[in-house]
Biopython code that builds the backbone (N, CA, C, O; Angstrom):
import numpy as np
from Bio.PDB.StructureBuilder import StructureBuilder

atoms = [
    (1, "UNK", "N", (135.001, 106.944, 92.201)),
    (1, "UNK", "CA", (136.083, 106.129, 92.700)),
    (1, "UNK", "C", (136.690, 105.379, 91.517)),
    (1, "UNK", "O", (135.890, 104.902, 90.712)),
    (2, "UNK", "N", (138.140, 105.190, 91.278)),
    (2, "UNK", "CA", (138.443, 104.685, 90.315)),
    (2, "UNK", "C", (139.407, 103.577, 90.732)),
    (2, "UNK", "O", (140.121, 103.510, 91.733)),
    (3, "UNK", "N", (139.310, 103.051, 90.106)),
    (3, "UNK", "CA", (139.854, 100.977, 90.235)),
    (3, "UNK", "C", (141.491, 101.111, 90.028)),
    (3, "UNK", "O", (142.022, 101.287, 88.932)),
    (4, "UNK", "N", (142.215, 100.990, 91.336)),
    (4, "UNK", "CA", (144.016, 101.368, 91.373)),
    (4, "UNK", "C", (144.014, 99.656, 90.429)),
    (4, "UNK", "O", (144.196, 98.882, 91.369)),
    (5, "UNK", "N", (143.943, 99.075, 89.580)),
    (5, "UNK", "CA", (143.843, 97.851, 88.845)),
    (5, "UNK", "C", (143.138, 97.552, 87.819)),
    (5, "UNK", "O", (142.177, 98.291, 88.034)),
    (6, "UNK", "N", (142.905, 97.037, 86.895)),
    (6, "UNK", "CA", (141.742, 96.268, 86.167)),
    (6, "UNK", "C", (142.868, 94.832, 85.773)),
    (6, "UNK", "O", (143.955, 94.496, 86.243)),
    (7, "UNK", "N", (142.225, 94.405, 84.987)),
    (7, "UNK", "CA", (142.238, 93.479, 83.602)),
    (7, "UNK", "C", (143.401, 93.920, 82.696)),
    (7, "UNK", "O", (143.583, 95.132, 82.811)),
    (8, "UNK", "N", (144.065, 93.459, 82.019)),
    (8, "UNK", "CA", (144.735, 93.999, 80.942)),
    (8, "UNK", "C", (143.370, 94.444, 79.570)),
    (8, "UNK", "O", (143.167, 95.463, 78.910)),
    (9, "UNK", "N", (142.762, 93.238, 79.630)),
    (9, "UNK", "CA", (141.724, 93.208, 78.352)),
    (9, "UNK", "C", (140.626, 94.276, 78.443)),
    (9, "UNK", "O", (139.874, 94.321, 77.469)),
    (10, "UNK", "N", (140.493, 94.786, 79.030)),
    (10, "UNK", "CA", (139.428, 95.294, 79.969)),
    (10, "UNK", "C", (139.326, 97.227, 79.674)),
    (10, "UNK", "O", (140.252, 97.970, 79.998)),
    (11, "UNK", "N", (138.431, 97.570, 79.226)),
    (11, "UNK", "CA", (138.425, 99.226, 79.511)),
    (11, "UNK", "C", (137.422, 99.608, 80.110)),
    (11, "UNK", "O", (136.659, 98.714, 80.477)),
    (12, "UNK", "N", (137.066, 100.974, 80.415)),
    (12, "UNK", "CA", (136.228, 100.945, 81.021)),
    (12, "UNK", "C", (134.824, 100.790, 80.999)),
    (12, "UNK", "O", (134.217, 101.625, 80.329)),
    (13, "UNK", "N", (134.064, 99.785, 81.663)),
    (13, "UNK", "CA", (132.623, 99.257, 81.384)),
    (13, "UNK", "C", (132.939, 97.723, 80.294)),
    (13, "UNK", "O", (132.194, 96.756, 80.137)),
    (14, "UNK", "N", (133.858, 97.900, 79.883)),
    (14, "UNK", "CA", (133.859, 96.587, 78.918)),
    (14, "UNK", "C", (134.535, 95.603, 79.951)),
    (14, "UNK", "O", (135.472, 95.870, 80.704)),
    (15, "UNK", "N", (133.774, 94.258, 79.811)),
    (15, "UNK", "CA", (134.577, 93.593, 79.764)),
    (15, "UNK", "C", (134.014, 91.990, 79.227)),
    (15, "UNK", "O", (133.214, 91.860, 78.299)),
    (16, "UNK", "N", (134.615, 90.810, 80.022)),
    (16, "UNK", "CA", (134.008, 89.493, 78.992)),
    (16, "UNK", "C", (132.246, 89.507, 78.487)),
    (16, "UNK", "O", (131.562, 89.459, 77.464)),
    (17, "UNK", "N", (132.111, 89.602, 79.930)),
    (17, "UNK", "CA", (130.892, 89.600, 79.392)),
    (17, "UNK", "C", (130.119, 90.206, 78.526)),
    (17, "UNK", "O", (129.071, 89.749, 78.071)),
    (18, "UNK", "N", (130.722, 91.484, 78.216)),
    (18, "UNK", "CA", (130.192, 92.440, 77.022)),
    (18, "UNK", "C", (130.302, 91.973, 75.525)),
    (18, "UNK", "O", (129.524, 92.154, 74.588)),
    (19, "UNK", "N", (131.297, 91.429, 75.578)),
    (19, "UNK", "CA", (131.331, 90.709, 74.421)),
    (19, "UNK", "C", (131.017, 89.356, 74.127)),
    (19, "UNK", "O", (131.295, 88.821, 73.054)),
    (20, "UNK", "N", (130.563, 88.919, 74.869)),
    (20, "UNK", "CA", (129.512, 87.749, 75.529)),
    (20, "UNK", "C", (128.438, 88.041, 74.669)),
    (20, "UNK", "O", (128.199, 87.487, 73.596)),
    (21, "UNK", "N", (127.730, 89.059, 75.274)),
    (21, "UNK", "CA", (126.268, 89.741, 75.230)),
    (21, "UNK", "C", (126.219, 90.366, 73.628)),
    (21, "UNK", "O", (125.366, 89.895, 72.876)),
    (22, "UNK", "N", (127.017, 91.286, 73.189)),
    (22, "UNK", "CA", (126.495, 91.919, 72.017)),
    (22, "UNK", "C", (127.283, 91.202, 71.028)),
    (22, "UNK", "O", (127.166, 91.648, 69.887)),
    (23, "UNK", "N", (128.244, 89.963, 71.212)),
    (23, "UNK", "CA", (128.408, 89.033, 69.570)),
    (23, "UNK", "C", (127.858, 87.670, 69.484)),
    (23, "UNK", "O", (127.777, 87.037, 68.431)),
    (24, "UNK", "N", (127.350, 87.096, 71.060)),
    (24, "UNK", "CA", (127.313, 86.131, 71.002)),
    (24, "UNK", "C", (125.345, 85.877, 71.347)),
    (24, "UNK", "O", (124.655, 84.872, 71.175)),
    (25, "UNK", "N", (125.188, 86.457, 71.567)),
    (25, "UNK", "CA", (123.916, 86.411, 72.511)),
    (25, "UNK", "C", (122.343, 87.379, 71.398)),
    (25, "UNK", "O", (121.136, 87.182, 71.259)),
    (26, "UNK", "N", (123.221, 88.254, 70.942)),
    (26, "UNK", "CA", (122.717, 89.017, 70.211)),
    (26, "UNK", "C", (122.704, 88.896, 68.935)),
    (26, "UNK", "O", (122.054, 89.636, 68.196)),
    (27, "UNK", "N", (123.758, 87.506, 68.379)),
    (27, "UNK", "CA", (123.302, 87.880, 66.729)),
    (27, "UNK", "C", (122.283, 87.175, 66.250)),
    (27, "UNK", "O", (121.946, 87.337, 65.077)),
    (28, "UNK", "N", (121.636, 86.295, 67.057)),
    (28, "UNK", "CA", (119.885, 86.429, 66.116)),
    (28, "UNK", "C", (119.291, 87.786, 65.885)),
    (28, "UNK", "O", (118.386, 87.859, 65.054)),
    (29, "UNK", "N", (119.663, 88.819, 66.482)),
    (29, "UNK", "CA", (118.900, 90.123, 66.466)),
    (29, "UNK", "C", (119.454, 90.804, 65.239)),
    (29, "UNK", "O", (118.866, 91.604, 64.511)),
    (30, "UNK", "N", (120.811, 90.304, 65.127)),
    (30, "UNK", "CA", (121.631, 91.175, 64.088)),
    (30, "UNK", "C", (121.142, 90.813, 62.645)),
    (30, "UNK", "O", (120.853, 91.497, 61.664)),
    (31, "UNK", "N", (121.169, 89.055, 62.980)),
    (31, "UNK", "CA", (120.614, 88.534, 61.451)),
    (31, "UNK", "C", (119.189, 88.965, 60.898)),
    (31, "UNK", "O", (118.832, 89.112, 59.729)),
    (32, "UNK", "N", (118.477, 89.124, 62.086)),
    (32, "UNK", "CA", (116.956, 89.861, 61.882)),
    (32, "UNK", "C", (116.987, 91.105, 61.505)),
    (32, "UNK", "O", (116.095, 91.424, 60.719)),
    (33, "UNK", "N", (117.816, 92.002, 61.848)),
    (33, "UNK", "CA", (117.648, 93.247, 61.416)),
    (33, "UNK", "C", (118.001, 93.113, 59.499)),
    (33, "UNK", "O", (117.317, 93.382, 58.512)),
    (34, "UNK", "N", (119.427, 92.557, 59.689)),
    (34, "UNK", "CA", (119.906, 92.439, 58.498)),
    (34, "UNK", "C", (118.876, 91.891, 56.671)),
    (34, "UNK", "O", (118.816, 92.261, 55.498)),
    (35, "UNK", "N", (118.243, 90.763, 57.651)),
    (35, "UNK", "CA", (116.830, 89.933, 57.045)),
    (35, "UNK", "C", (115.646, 91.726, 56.855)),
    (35, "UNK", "O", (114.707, 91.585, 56.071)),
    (36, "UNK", "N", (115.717, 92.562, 57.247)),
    (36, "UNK", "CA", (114.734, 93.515, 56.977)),
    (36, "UNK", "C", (115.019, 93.763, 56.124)),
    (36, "UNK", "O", (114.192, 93.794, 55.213)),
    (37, "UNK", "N", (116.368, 94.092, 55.894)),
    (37, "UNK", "CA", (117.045, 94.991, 54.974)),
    (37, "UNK", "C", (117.827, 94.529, 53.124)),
    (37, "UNK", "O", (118.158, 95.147, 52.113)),
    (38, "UNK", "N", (117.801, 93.310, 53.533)),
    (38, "UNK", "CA", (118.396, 92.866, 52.417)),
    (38, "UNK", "C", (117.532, 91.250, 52.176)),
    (38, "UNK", "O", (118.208, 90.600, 51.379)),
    (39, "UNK", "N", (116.353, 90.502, 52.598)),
    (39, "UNK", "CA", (115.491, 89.811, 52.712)),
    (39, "UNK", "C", (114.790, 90.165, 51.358)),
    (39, "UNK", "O", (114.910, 91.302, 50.901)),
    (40, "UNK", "N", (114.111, 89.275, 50.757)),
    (40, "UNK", "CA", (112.885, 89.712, 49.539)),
    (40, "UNK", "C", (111.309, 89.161, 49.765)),
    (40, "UNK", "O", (111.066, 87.986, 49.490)),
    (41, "UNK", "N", (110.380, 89.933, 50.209)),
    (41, "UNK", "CA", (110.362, 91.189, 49.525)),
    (41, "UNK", "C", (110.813, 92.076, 50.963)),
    (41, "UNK", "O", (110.447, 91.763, 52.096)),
    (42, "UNK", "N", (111.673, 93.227, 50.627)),
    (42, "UNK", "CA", (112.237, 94.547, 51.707)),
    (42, "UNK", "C", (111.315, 95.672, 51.651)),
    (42, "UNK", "O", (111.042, 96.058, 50.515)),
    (43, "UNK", "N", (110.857, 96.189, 52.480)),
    (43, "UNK", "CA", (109.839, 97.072, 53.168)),
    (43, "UNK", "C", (110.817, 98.048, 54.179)),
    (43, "UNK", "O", (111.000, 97.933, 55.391)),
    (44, "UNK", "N", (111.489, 99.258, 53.026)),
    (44, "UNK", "CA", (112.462, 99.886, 53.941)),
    (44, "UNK", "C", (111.573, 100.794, 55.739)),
    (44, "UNK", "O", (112.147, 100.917, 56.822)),
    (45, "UNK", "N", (109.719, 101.365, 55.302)),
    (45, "UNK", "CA", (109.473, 101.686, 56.266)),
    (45, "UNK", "C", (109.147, 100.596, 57.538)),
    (45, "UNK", "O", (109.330, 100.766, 58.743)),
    (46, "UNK", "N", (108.759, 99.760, 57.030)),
    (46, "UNK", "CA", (108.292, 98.298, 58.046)),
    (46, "UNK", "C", (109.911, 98.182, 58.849)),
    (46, "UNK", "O", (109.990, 97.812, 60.020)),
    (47, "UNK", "N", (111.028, 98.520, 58.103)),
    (47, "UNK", "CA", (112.215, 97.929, 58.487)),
    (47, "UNK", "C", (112.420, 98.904, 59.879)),
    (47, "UNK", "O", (112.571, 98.581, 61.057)),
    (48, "UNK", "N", (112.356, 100.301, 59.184)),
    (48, "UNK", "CA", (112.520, 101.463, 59.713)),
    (48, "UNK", "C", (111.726, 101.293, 60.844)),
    (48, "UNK", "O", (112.602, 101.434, 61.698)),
    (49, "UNK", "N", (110.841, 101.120, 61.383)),
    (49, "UNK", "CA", (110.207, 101.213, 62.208)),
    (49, "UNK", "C", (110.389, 99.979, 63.095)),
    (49, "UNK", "O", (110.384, 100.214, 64.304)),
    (50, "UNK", "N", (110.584, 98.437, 62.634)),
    (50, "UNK", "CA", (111.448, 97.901, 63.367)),
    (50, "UNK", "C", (112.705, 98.307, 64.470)),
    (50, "UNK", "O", (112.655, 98.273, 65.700)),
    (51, "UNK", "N", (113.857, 98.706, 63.573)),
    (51, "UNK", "CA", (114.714, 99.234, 64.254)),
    (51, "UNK", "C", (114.705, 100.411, 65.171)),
    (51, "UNK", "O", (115.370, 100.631, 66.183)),
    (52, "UNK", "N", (113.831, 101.078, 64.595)),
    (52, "UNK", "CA", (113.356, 102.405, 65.833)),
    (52, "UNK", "C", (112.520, 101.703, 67.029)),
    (52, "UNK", "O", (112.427, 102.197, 68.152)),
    (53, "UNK", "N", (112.012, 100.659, 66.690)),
    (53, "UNK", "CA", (111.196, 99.846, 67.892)),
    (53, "UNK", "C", (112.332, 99.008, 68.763)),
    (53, "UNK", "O", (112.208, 98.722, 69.954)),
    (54, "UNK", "N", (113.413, 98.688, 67.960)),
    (54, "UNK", "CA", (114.497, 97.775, 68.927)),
    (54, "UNK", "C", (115.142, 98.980, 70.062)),
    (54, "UNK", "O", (115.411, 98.932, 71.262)),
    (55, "UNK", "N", (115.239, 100.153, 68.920)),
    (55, "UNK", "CA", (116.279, 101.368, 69.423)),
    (55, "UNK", "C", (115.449, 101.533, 70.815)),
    (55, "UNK", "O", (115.982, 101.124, 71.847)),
    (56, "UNK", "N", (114.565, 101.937, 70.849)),
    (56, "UNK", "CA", (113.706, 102.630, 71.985)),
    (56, "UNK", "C", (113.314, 101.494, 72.938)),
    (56, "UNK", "O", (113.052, 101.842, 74.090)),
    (57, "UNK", "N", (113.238, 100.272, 72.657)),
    (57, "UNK", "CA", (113.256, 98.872, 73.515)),
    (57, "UNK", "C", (114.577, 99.017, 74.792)),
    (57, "UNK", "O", (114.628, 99.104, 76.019)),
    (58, "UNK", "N", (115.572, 98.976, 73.593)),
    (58, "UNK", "CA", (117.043, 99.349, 74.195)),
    (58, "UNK", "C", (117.086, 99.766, 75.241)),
    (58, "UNK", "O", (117.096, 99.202, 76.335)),
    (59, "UNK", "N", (117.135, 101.519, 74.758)),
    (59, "UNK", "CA", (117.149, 102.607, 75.667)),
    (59, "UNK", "C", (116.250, 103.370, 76.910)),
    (59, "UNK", "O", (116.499, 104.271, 77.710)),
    (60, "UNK", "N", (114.707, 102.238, 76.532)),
    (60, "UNK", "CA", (114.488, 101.883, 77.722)),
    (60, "UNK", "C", (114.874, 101.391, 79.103)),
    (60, "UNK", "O", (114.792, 101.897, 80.222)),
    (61, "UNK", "N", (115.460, 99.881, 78.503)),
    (61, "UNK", "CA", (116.144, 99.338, 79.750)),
    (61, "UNK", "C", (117.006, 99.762, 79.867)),
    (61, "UNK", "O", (116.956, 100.516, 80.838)),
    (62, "UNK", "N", (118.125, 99.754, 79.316)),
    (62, "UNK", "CA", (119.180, 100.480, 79.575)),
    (62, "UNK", "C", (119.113, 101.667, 80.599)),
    (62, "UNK", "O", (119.710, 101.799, 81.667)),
    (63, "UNK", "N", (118.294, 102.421, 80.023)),
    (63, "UNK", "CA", (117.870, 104.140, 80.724)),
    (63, "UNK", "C", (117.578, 103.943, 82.350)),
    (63, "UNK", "O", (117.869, 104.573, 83.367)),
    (64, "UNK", "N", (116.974, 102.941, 82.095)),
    (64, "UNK", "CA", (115.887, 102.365, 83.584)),
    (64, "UNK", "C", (117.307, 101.587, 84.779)),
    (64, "UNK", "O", (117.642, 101.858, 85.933)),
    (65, "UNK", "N", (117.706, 100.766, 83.962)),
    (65, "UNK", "CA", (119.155, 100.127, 84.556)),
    (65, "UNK", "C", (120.027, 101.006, 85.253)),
    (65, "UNK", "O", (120.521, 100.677, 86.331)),
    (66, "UNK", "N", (120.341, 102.538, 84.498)),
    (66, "UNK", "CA", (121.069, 103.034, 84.557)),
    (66, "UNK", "C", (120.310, 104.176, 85.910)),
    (66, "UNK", "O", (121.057, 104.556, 86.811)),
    (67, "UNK", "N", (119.368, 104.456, 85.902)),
    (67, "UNK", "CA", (118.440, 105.313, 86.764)),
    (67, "UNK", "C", (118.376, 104.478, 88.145)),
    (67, "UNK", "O", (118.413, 105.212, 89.132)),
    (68, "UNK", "N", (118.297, 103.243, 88.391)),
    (68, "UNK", "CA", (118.548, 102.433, 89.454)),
    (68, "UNK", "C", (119.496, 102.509, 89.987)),
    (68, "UNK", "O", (119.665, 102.854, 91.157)),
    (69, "UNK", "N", (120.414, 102.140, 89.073)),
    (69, "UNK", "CA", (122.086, 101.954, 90.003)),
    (69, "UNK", "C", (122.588, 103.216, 89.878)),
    (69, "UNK", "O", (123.795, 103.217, 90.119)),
    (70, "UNK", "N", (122.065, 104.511, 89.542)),
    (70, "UNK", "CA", (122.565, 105.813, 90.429)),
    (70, "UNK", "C", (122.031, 105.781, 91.691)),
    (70, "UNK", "O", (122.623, 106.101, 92.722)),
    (71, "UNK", "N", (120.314, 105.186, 91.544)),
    (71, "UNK", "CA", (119.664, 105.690, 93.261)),
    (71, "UNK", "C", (120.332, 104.466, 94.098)),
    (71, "UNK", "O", (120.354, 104.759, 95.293)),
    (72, "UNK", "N", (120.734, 103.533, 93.903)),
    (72, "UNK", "CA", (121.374, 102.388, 94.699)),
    (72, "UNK", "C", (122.770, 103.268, 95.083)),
    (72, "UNK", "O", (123.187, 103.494, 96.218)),
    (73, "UNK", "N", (123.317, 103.663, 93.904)),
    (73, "UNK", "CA", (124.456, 104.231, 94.478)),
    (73, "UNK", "C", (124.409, 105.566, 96.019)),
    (73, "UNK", "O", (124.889, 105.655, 97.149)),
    (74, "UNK", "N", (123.448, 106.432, 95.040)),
    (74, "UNK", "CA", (123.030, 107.745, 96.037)),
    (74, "UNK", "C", (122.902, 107.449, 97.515)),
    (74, "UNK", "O", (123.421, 108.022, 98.473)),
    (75, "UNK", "N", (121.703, 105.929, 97.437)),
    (75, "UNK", "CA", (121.334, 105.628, 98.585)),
    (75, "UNK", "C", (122.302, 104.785, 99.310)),
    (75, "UNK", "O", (121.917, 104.638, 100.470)),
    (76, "UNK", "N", (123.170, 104.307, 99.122)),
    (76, "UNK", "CA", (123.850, 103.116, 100.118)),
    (76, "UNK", "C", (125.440, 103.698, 99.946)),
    (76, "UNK", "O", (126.143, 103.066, 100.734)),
    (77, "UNK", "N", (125.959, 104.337, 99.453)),
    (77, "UNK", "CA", (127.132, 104.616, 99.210)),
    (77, "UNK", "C", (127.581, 106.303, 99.015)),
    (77, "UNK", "O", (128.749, 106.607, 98.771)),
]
sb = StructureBuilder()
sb.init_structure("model")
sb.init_model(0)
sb.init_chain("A")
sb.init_seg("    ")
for serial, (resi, resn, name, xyz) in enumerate(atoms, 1):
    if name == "N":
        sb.init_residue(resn, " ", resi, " ")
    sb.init_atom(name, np.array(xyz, "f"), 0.0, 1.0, " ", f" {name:<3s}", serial, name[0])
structure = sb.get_structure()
């Protein structure tokens, strides 16, 4: 089903709150990653494995979020 309207600001899946969430909410995470990488002393595998630990954190929930609100959808709609 697609929205005869939005937002001017707005595309699809974005909107305030998205940019809420990943500039405002999220840059302690950014400065931490950044601190792996350019911090002294830098440990590129310690770093590496950080970020593969955020990545897969992520795409967990995300994955899981996203696996819900299909069966919410399937089921009620």
């Amino acid at each position: 089903m697609l929205p005869l309207s939005s937002a001017p600001y707005t595309l699809p899946f974005v909107g305030p709150g998205t940019y809420l969430i990943f500039g405002i909410v999220l840059a302690p995470v950014y400065v931490m990653v950044a601190a792996w990488y350019l911090g002294d002393p830098s440990d590129g595998k310690t770093a590496g494995l950080g970020v593969a630990y955020l990545a897969g954190l992520t795409t967990a929930l995300w994955g899981g979020l996203f696996v819900a609100t299909m069966v919410i959808k399937f089921a009620f709609f």
